[in-house]
C-alpha positions in Angstrom: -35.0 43.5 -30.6 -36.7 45.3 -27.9 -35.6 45.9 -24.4 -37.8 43.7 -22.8 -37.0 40.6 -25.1 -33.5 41.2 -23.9 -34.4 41.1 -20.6 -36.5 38.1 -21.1 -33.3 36.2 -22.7 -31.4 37.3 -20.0 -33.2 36.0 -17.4 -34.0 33.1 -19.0 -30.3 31.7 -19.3 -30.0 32.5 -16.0 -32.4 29.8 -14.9 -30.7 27.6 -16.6 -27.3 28.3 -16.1 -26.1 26.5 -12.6 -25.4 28.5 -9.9 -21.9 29.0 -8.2 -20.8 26.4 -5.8 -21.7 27.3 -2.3 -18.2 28.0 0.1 -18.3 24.3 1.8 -18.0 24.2 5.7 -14.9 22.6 6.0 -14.8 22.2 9.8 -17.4 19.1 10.0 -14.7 16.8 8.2 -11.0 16.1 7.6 -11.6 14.4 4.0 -14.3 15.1 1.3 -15.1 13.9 -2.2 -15.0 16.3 -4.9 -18.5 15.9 -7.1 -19.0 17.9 -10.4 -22.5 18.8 -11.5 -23.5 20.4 -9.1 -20.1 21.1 -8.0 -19.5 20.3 -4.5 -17.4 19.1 -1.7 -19.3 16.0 0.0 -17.6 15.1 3.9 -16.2 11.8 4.6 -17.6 10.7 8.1 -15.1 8.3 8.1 -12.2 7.8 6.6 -10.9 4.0 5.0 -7.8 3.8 6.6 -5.5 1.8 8.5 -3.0 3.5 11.3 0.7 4.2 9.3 2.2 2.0 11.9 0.9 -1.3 10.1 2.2 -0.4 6.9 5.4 -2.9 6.0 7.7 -2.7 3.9 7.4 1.1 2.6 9.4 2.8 5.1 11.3 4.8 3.1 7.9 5.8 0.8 6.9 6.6 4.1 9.2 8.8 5.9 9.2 10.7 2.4 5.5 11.1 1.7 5.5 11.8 6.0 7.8 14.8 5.7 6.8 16.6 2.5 3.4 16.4 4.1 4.5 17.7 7.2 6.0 20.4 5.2 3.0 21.7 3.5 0.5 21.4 6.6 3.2 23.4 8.5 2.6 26.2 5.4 6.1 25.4 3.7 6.6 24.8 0.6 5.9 20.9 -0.9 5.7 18.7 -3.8 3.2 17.0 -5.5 4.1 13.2 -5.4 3.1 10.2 -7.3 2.9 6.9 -5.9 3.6 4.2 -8.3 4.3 0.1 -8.7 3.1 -2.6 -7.8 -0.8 -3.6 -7.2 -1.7 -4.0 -4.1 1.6 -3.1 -2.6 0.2 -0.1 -0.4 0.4 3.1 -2.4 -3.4 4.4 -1.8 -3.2 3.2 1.9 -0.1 5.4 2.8 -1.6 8.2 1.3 -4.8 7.8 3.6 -2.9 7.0 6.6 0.2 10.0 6.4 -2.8 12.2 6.2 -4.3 10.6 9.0 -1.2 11.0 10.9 -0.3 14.6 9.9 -3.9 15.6 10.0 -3.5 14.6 14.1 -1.4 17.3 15.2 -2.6 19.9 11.9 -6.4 19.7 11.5 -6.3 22.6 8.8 -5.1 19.4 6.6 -7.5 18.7 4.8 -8.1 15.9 1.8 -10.2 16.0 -1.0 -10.3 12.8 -3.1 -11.0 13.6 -7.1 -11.8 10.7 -9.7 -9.9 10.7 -12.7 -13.1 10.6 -14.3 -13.8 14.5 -13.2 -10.6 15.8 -14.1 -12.1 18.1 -16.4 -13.7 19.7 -13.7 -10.8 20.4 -12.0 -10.3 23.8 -12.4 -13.6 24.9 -10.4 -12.6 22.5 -7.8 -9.3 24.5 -7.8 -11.2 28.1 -7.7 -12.9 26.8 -4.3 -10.4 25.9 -2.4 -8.3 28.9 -3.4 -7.8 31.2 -1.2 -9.4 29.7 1.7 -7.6 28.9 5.4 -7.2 25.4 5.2 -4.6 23.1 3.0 -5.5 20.8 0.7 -3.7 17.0 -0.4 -5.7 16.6 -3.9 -5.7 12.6 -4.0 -6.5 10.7 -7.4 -6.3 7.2 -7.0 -5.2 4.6 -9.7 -4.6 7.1 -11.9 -3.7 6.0 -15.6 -4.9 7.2 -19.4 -5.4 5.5 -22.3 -5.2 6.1 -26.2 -7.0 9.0 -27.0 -7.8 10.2 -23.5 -7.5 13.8 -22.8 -7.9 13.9 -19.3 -4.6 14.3 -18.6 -4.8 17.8 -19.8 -7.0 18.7 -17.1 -4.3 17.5 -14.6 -1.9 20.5 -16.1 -4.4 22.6 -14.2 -3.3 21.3 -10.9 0.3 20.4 -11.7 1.2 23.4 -13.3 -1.7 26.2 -12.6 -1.4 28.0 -16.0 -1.4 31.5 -15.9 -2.9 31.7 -12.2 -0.6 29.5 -10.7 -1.4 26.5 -8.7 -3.1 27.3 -5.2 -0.5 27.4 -2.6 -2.6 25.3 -0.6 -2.9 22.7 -2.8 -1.0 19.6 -3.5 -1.7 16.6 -5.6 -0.5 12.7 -4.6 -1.5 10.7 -7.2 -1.1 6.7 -7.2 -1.0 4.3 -10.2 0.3 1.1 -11.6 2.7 3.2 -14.5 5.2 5.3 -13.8 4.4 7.4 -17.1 0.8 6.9 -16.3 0.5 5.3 -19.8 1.0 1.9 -20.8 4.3 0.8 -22.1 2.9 -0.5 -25.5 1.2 2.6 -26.5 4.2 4.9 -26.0 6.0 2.4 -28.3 3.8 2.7 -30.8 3.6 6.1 -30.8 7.3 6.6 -30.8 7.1 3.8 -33.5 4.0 5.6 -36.0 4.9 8.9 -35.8 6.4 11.8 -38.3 8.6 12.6 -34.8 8.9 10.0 -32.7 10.7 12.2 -29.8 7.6 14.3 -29.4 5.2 12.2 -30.1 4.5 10.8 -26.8 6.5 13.9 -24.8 3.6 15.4 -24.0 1.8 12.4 -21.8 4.9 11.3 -20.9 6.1 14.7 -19.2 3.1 15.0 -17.2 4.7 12.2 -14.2 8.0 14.4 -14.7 6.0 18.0 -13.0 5.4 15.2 -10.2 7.8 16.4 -7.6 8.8 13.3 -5.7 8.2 9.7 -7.2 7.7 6.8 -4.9 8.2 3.2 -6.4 6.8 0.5 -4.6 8.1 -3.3 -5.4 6.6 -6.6 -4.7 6.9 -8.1 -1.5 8.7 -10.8 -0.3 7.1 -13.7 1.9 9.0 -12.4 5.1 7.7 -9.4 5.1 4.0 -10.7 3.6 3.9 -12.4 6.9 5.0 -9.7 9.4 2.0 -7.4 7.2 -0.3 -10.1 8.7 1.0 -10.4 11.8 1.2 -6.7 12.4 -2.5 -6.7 12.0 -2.8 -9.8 14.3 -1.3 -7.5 17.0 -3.2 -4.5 16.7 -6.3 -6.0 16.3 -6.3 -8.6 18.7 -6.0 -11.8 17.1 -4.4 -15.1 18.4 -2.5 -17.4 16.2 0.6 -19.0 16.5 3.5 -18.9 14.2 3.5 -22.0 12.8 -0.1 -22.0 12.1 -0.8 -18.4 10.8 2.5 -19.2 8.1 0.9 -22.2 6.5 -2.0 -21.0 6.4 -1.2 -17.2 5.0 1.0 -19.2 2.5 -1.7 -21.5 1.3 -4.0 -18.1 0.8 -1.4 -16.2 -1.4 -0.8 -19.7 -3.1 -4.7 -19.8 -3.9 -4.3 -15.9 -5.4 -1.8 -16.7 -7.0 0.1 -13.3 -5.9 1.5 -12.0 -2.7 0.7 -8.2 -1.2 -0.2 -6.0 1.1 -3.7 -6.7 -0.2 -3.4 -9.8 -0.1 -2.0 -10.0 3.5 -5.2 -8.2 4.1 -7.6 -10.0 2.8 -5.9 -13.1 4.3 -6.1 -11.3 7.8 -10.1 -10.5 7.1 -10.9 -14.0 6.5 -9.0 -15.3 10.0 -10.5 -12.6 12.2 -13.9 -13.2 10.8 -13.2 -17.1 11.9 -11.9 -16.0 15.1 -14.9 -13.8 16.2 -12.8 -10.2 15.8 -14.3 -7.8 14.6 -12.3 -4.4 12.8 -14.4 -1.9 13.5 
């Protein structure tokens, strides 16, 4: 083959291979989105989150997720942390909202939210935040894996780092429904089907153990439903007496069928949107 069919090769995968991710400008946010293909960092304008103030019922979650964070912004060492329990109970909104909090008094904190879906491409994510100024809380939300998924491979990359380490300005807080981040029936029947039943599910399993704290969050009882919603009243301005906003908070969980911090929320949504207040 001659030179200049080499050349001609050459420069034809070129143009089709995809060009390295441009170094993001990480001063125009606090919070981005991590999108593969092209890879990129996309800025939040605006982060969905409510102040960690109105968050009831989690205060020990809080004052633990609060401090490791403070931790790492401050340049210390810190765990990755998974947030797990209940639906609805909180676990996503105290991750936005210690951020929020720490991000206040250390704007080099910086979030990056990853899908579980683009865990594969977390490695390159990992290469561009490396070595970089800023610090970085990785958050996957409602994180779980099924039978045959091997995503959770990818999320070795970040837990673990292989041979380069993780980036020490990196952490991960991760929030799902499962402890093991697997469902309870499918580790039994591993255990159950398999030639060795020890190792047969040690591998998924292990992956919540490299999680450095774990935060377990519990349904709520009605006392504390009702101070979530009238928490909210307060900070956002809304009249309603006692006897009133109890009956009818009570007759909305009893129509759900459930009782949360969602569902104190939602509750509180519908009554400022009769009331004329607006949560902007």
């Amino acid at each position: 083959m001659t030179e200049d069919a080499l050349r001609r090769i050459a420069d034809a995968m070129e143009r089709i291979s995809p060009p390295p991710a441009p170094i993001p400008d990480l001063l125009v946010a606090s919070a981005y989105v991590w999108q593969p293909d092209p890879d990129r960092l996309v800025p939040v304008e605006r982060v969905n989150r409510v102040p960690v103030d109105l968050l009831v019922g989690v205060d020990r979650s809080r004052d633990t997720l609060m401090a490791n964070t403070e931790q790492f912004a401050r340049g210390l060492p810190a765990n990755n942390a998974l947030l797990w329990g209940a639906r609805g109970m909180g676990k996503s909104s105290l991750v936005k909202a210690v951020h929020g909090a720490v991000c206040a008094k250390h704007e080099s904190l910086k979030m990056v939210e990853v899908q579980r879906e683009d865990l594969p491409s977390i490695g390159r994510c990992l290469n561009l935040l490396r070595g970089t100024e800023e610090r970085f809380v990785l958050f996957c939300d409602d994180l779980s894996f099924g039978q045959d998924d091997a995503h959770y491979k990818s999320l070795k990359a970040v837990l673990d780092g292989g041979i380069e380490g993780r980036p020490e300005n990196v952490v991960l807080y991760a929030t799902s429904n499962r402890r093991h981040l697997m469902p309870r029936d499918m580790i039994e029947n591993e255990r159950s089907t398999a030639i060795s039943p020890a190792e047969a599910v040690e591998e998924k399993v292990s992956l919540s153990d490299r999680f450095g704290l774990w935060l377990g969050f519990h349904p709520c009882d009605q006392d504390q439903y009702l101070e979530m919603i009238r928490g909210y009243c307060d900070a956002y301005g809304v009249e309603i007496d006692d006897a009133t906003l109890r009956a009818e908070a009570v007759e909305w969980q009893a129509t759900r069928g459930s009782r949360s911090g969602r569902v104190a929320w939602q509750y509180f949504t519908d009554l400022a949107g009769r009331r004329g207040v607006t949560l902007g």
